[in-house]
C-alpha positions in Angstrom: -21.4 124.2 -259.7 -20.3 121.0 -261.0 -18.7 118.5 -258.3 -16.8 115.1 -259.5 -16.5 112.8 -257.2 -12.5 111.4 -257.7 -11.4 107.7 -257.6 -10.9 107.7 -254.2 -14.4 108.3 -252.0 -11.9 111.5 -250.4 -11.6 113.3 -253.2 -13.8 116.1 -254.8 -12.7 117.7 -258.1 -14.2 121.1 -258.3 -14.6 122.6 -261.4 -15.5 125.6 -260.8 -15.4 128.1 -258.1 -18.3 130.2 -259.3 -21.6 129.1 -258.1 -23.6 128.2 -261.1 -26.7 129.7 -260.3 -26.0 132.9 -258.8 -21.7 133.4 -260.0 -20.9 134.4 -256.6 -17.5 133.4 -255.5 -17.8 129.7 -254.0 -15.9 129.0 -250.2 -13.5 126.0 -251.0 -13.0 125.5 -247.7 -16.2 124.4 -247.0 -16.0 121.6 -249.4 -12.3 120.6 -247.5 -12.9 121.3 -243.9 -15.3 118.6 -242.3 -15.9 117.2 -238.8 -13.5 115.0 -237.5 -15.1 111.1 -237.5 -14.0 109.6 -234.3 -14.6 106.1 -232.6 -14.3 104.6 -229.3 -10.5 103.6 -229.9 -9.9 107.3 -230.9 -11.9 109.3 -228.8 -10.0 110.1 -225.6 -7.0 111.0 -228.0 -9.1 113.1 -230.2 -11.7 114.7 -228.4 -10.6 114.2 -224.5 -7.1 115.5 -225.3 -7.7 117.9 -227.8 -6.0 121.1 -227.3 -9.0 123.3 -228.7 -12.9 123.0 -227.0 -14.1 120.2 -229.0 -18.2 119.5 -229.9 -19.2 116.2 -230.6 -22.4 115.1 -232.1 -23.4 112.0 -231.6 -25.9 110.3 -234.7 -27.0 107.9 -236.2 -26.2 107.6 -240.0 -30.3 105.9 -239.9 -32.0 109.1 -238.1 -33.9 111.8 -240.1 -32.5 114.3 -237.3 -29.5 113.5 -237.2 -29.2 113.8 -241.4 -31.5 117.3 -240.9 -28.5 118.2 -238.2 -25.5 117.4 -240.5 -25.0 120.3 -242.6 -24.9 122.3 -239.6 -22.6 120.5 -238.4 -20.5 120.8 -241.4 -20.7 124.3 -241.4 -19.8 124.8 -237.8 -16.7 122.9 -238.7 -15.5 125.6 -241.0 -16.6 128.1 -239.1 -14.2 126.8 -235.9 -11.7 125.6 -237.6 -8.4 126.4 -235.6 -10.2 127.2 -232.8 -12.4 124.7 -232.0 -12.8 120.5 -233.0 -15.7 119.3 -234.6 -16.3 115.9 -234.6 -18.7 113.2 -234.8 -19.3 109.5 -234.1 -21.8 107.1 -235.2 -23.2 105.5 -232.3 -24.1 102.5 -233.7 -20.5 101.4 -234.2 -19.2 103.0 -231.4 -21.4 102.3 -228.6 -19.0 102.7 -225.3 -18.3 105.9 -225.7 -22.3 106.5 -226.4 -22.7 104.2 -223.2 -20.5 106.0 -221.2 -21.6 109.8 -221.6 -25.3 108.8 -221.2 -26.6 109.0 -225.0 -30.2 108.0 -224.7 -30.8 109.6 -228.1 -29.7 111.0 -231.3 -29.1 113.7 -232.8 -26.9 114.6 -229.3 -23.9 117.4 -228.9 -21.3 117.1 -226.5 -19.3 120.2 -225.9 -16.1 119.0 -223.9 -12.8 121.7 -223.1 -9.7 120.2 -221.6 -11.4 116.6 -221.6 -14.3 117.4 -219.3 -17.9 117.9 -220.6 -19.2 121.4 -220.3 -22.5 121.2 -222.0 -25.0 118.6 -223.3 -27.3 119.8 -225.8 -30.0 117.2 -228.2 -32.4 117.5 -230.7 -32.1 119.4 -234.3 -30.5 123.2 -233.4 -29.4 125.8 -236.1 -26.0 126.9 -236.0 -26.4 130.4 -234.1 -28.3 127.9 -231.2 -25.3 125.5 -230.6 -23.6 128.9 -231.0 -25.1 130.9 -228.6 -25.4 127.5 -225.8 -21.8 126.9 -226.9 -20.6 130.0 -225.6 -22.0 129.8 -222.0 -19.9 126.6 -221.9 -16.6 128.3 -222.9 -16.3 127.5 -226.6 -13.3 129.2 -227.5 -10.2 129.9 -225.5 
């Protein structure tokens, strides 16, 4: 699979949807759908008042976690999609919203439904594990 990376830094041209090593169909969702970036003058509107359960990982663009934590991240994002947020935010640059939910340390995920937090989780999980501690806090409607 051949990706260009277009003009803009928000653009990907594919040109291919066969994966190049094994021809299987490719998912192009999975290169659109990504976690939502959010910041401390965005967050109550994105993630507090979202209408779906919303998980947010807090990181660190600097921590080997949180960059072994990201693709599942991604992928979680397009598995939800419709019927659940997935967003992020970078700590370092958004440090009240860090401050005031506790973050000592990154990589951490917030689950939050209705704008109250349901579930804390930290450290580098798979996707089934967020999953699975996900669903004890009501992850979908």
């Amino acid at each position: 699979m051949k990706l260009k990376k277009a003009m803009d830094k928000e653009s990907v041209i594919i040109e291919c949807l066969r994966c190049g090593k094994c021809h299987a169909p490719l998912d192009v969702r999975s290169f659109a759908v990504r976690p939502l970036e959010t910041s401390d003058a965005k967050f109550a509107v994105d993630v507090l008042a979202a209408a779906e359960p919303a998980l947010v990982l807090f990181y660190s663009p600097s921590c080997p976690y949180c960059r072994m934590l990201s693709p599942v991240i991604d992928e979680l994002a397009v598995k939800f999609e419709g019927a659940a947020l997935v967003a992020r935010i970078d700590v370092n640059t958004n440090p009240t919203v860090a401050r005031q939910y506790g973050i000592q340390g990154v990589p951490t995920l917030l689950l939050f439904r209705e704008g109250k937090l349901m579930k804390r989780m930290a450290g580098v999980l798979s996707g089934d594990e967020i999953e699975r501690r996900a669903m004890d806090g009501k992850w979908t409607k």
